[in-house]
C-alpha positions in Angstrom: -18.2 -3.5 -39.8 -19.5 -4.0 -36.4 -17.2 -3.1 -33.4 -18.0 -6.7 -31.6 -17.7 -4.4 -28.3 -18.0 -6.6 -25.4 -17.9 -5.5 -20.9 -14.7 -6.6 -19.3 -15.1 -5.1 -16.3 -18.2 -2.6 -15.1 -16.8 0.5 -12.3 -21.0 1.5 -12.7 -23.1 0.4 -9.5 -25.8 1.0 -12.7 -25.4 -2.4 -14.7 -24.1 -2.5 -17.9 -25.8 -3.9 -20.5 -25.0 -5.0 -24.0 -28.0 -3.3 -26.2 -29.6 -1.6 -23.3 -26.7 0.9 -22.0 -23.7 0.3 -24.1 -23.4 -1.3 -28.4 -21.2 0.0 -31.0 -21.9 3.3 -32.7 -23.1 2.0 -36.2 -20.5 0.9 -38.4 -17.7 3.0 -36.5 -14.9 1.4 -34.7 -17.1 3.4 -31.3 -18.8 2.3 -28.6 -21.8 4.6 -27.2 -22.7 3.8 -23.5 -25.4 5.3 -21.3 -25.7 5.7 -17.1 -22.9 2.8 -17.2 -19.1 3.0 -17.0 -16.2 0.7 -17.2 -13.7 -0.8 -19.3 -14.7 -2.5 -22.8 -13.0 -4.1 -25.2 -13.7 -4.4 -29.0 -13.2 -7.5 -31.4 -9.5 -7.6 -32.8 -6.0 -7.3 -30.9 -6.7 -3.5 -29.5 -6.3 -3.3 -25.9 -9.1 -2.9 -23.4 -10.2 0.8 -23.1 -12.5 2.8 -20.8 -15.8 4.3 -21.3 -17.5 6.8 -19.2 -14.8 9.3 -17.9 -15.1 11.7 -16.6 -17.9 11.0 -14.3 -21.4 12.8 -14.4 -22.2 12.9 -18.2 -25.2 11.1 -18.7 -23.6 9.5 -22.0 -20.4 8.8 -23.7 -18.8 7.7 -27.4 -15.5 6.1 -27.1 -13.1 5.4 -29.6 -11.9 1.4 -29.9 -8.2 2.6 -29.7 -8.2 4.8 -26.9 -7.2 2.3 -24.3 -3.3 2.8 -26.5 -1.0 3.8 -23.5 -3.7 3.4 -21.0 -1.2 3.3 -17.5 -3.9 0.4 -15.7 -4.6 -1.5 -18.8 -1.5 -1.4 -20.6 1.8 -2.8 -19.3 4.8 -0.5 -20.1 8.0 -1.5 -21.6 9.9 -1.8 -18.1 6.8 -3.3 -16.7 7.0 -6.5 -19.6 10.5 -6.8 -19.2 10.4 -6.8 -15.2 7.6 -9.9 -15.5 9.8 -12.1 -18.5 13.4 -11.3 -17.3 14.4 -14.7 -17.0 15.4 -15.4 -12.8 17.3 -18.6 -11.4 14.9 -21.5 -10.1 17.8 -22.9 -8.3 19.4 -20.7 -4.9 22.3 -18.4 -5.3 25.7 -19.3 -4.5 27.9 -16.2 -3.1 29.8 -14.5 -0.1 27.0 -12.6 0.5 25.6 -14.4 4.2 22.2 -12.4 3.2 19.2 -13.9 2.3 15.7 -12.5 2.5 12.3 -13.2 2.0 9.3 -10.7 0.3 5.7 -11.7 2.3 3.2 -10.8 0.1 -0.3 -10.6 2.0 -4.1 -9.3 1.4 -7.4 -9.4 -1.1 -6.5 -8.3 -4.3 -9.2 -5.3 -5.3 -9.6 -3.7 -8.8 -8.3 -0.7 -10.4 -11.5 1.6 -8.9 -12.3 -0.5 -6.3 -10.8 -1.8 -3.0 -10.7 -5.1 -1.7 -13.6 -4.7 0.4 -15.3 -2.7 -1.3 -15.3 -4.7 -4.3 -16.4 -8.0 -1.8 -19.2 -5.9 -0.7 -20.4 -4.2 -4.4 -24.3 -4.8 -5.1 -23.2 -5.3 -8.4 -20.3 -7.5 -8.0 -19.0 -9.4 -11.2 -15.9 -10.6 -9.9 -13.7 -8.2 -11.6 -11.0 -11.0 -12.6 -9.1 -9.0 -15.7 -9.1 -6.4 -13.4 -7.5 -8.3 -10.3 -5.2 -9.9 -12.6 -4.0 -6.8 -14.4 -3.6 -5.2 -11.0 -1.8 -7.9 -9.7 0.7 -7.9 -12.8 1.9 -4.1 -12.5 2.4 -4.8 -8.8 4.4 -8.4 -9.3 6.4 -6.0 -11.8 7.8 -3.5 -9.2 8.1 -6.3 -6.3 10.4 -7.9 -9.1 12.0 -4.9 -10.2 12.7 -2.8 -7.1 13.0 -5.9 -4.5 13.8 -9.4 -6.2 16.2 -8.0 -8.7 17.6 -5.0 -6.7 19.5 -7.4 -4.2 23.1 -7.2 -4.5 24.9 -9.6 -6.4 24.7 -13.4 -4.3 21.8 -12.7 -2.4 18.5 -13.9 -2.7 15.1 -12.4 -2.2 12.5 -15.7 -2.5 8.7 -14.6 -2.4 5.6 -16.1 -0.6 2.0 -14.9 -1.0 -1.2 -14.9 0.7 -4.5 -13.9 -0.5 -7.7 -14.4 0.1 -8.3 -14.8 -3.5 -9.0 -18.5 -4.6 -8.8 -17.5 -8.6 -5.7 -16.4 -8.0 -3.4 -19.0 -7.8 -2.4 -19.2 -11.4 -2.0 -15.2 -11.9 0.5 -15.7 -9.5 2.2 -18.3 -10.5 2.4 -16.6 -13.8 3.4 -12.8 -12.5 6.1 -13.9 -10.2 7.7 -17.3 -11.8 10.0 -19.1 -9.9 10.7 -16.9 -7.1 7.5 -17.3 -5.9 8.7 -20.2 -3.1 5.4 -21.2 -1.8 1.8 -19.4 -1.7 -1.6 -20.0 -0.7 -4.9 -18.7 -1.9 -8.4 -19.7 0.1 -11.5 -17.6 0.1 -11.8 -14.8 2.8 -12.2 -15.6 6.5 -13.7 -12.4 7.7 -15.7 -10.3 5.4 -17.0 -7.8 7.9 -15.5 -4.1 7.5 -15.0 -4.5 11.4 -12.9 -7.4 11.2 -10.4 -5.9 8.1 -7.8 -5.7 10.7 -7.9 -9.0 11.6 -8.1 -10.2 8.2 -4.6 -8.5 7.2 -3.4 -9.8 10.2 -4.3 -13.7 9.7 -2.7 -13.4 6.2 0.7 -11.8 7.3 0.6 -15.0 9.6 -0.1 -17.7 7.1 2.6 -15.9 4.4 5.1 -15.9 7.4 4.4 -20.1 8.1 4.6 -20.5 4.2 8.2 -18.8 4.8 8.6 -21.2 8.5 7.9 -24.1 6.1 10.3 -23.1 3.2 13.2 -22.7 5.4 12.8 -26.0 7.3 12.4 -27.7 4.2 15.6 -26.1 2.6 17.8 -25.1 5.9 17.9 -21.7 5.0 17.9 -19.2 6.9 16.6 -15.2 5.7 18.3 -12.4 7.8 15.4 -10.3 7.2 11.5 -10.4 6.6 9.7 -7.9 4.2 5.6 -8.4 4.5 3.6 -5.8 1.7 0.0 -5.9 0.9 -0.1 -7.7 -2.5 -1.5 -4.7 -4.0 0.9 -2.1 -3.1 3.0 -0.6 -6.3 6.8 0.1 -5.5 8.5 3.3 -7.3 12.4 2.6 -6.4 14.7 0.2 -5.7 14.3 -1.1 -1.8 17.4 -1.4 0.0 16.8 -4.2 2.7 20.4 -3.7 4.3 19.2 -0.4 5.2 16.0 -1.9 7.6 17.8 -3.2 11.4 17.9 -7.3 11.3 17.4 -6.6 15.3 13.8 -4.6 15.7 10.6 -3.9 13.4 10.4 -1.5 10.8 7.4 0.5 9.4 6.8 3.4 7.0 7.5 7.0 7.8 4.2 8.5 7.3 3.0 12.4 7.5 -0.2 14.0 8.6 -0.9 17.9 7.5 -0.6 20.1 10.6 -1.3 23.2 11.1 2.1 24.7 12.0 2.9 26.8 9.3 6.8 25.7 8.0 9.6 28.5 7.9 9.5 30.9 5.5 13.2 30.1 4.1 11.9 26.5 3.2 10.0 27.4 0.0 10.9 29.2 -3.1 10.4 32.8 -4.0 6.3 33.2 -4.7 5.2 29.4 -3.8 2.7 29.3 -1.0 3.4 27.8 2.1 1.9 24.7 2.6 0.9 23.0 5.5 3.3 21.0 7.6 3.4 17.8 7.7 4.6 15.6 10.8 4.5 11.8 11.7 0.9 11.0 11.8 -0.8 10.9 15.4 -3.7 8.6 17.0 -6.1 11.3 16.5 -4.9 12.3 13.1 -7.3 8.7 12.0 -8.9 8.1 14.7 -10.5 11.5 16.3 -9.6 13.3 19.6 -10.0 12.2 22.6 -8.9 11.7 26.1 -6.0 9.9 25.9 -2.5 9.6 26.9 0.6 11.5 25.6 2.5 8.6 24.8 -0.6 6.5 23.3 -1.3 9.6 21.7 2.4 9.9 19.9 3.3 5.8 19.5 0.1 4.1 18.9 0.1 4.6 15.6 1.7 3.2 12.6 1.2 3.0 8.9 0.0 -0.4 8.0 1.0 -0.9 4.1 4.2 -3.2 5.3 6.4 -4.2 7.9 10.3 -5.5 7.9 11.9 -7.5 10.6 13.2 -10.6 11.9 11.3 -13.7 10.7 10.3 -14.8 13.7 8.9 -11.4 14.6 7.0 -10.8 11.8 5.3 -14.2 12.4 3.8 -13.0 15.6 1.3 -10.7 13.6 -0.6 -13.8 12.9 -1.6 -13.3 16.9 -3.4 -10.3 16.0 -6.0 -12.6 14.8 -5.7 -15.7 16.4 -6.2 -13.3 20.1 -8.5 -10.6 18.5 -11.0 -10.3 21.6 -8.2 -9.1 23.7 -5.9 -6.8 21.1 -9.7 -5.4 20.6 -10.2 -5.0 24.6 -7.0 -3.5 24.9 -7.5 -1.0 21.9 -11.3 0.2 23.7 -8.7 0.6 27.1 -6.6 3.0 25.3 -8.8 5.2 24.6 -9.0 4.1 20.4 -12.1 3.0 18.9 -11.3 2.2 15.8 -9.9 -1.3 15.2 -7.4 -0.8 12.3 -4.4 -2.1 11.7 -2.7 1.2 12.6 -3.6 0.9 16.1 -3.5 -2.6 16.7 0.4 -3.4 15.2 1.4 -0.1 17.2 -0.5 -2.3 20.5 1.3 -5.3 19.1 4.9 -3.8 18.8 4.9 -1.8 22.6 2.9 -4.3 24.3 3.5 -7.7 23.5 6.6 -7.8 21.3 8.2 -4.9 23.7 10.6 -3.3 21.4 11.4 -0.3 19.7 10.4 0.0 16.2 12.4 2.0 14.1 11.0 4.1 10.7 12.1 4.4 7.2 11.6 5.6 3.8 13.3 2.6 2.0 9.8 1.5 0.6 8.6 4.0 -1.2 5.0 2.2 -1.8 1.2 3.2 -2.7 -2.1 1.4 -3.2 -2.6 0.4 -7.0 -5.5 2.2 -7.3 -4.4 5.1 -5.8 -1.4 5.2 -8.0 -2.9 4.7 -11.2 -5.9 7.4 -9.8 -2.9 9.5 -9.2 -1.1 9.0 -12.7 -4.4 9.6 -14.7 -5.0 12.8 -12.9 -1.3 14.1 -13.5 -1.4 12.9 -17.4 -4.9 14.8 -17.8 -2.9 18.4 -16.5 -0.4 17.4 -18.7 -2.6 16.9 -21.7 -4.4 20.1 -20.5 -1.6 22.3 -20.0 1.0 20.7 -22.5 3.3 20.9 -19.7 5.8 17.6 -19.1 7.0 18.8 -15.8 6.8 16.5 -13.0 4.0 17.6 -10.9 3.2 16.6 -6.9 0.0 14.7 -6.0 0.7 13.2 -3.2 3.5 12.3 -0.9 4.4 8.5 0.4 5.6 9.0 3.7 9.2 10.5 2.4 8.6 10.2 -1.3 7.0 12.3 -4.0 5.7 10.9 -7.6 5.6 12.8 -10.7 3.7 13.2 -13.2 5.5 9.5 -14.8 4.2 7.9 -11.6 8.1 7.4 -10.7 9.4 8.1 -7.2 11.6 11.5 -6.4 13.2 10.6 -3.4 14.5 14.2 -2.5 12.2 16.9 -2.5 12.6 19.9 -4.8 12.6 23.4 -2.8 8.8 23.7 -3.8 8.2 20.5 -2.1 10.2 21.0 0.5 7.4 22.5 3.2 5.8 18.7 2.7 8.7 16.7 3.3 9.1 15.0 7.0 12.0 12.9 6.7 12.7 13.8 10.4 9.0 14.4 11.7 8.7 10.9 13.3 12.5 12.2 15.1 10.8 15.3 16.3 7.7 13.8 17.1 9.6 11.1 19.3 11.2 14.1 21.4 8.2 16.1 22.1 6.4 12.9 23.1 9.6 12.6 25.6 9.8 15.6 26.9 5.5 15.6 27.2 6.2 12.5 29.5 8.8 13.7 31.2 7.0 16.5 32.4 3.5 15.1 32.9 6.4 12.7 35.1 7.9 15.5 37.4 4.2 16.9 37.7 3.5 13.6 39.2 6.2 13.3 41.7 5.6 16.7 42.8 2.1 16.2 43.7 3.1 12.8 45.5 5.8 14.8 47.2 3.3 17.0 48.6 0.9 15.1 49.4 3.2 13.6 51.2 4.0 16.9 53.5 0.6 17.8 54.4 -0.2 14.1 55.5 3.0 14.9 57.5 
């Protein structure tokens, strides 16, 4: 019997072709495929698998079955019962005063792809299973970790932006009736240059779908959390933790080259690089530039929390982009990203004090599930279950379950920066202060001599 195998979604920029570079392997429930790679499904109820991996072979024969347990194409069991946990359509009644709202924001890419890059592939087929997969393990943590970790009365309602017009009904279907209000048009600004400003426009719009929702209902949310759409949440996000006064962003860490103390790792680990809060020229090169622009101009761009009404102002971002873009060239950054330009936003036009946290503990989709496969291949390898360390996300670690460790162990600890951005903010003080004194001194005797 024929395997019926059939392309759901090609990760080849070489085009994949029923007959020509992928067919079933004679009567076998197999699939052959040839310079192409993706994910394929076969006829009956088995789930999508994929074909290809690992890269560089120049062909491949893949069982039917293997997409069983698959952690992209498969949901798990906390993952279905995050998306049909039945959720109130009406508003809570309580004593809590709380109420807050999740601003979801961005393109939605694939599971190998980004956004952009995905907009921008010579071979682009739209990659909709993808998207909407994607889109469904993220709706499950947002649900999970934000929606249905608020304490008992309060209320978490949801609004989403995306500059994907197909997308209106996945939404609808992921998040159910929390989802308060949304919108979905095609992209505005396509050019890499212009990402920025993109991310920016859609924070806006989410944050007027929000504007609208509470003027409509006469409710009022303490608290505003924006996310890209495609970010995956790992643990439960405490919102009484971010200040209802200021804006808050992500602590996140850059290696440096201080070595950390000896006492800090175990017995026979090596020492790892150090990692502090990350620096201007940590993304965007050295050069000439200020201590203080050097130390606070930048800022991790995967979400934001604050007041309502200051989390709406990102939407000037885009709407004044020439000058935001003037003013980043004056500083000394030439890279327009979002990390620079919402560090501009916050010191310059909003003139406050942001504050930092590790209550999100986030990561791309695609990175995440990269991350996961890598850690289930050692395991499988090495027939170790141990939780291992891939990556850090700006305070937390994920094992080799792809679940967040929010405390490092003491083989981690020489990565862990839960008061870098603390450190960093005192040497960036005491920097100023003395490039300060240095000033007056020279003024001071200037002034003598002219005397």
């Amino acid at each position: 019997m024929p395997c019926g195998a059939s392309l759901v979604e090609q990760h080849s920029f070489a085009r994949c072709e029923r007959g020509v570079s992928f067919g079933c392997l004679g009567t076998s429930r197999s699939i052959w495929v040839q310079n192409c790679r993706g994910v394929f499904r076969c006829a009956g109820r088995r789930p999508p698998f994929r074909c290809g991996y690992p890269e560089g072979a120049p062909a491949y024969n893949c069982s039917c079955g293997s997409g069983r347990g698959d952690p992209f194409w498969t949901l798990s069991d906390e993952e279905t019962q995050a998306l049909a946990r039945p959720r109130e359509a009406e508003e809570r009644r309580g004593d809590s005063p709380h109420r807050f709202a999740l601003l979801l924001h961005g393109m939605l890419g694939t599971e190998v792809r980004s956004s952009s890059s995905d907009f921008h592939s010579k071979w682009h087929d739209g990659g909709h299973a993808g998207k909407r997969m994607l889109l469904r393990h993220c709706a499950a943590s947002h649900l999970k970790y934000v929606v249905d970790a608020a304490a008992r009365g309060e209320q978490v309602d949801v609004f989403a932006h995306s500059w994907n017009r197909e997308a209106a009904p996945w939404f609808d279907e992921a998040y159910g009736v929390v989802l308060r209000g949304s919108r979905h048009e095609p992209p505005q600004y396509t050019s890499e240059a212009l990402k920025a400003r993109s991310q920016a426009l859609s924070i806006g719009r989410a944050a007027l779908l929000m504007r609208e929702f509470a003027a409509l209902r006469n409710v009022t949310y303490t608290l505003a959390l924006a996310i890209r759409t495609d970010a995956v949440l790992s643990s439960p996000v405490d919102l009484h933790r971010m200040p209802a006064e200021t804006v808050t962003f992500a602590h996140w860490c850059c290696k440096h080259r201080k070595s950390p103390p000896a006492t800090c790792a175990a017995a026979g680990t090596p020492r790892l690089p150090l990692l502090a809060h990350c620096a201007v020229a940590d993304y965007a090169g050295a050069h000439h530039r200020a201590a203080d622009v050097e130390r606070s101009y930048f800022v991790m761009d995967w979400w934001l929390a604050g007041p309502p009404a200051l989390v709406a102002s990102w939407g000037r971002i885009a709407s004044e982009w020439d000058a935001y873009a003037a003013r980043n060239a004056e500083l000394g950054i030439g890279s327009l990203w979002s990390h620079f330009l919402w560090a501009q936003h916050v010191h310059e036009v909003l003139r406050i004090t942001p504050s930092f946290s590790s209550a999100v503990c986030a990561q791309i989709a695609r990175r995440h599930f990269e991350a996961v496969r890598v850690l289930q291949d050692r395991a499988r390898l090495t027939g170790s279950g141990d939780a291992l360390l891939v990556h850090a996300w700006g305070g937390c670690f994920v094992g080799r379950d792809g679940r967040a460790q929010l405390e490092p162990t003491p083989e981690q600890c020489p990565r862990h920066c839960e008061h870098a951005p603390e450190v960093a903010a005192e040497e960036a003080a005491a920097e100023i202060a003395a490039a300060e004194a240095a000033r007056v001194a020279a003024e001071e005797a200037a002034a003598e001599v002219a005397e």
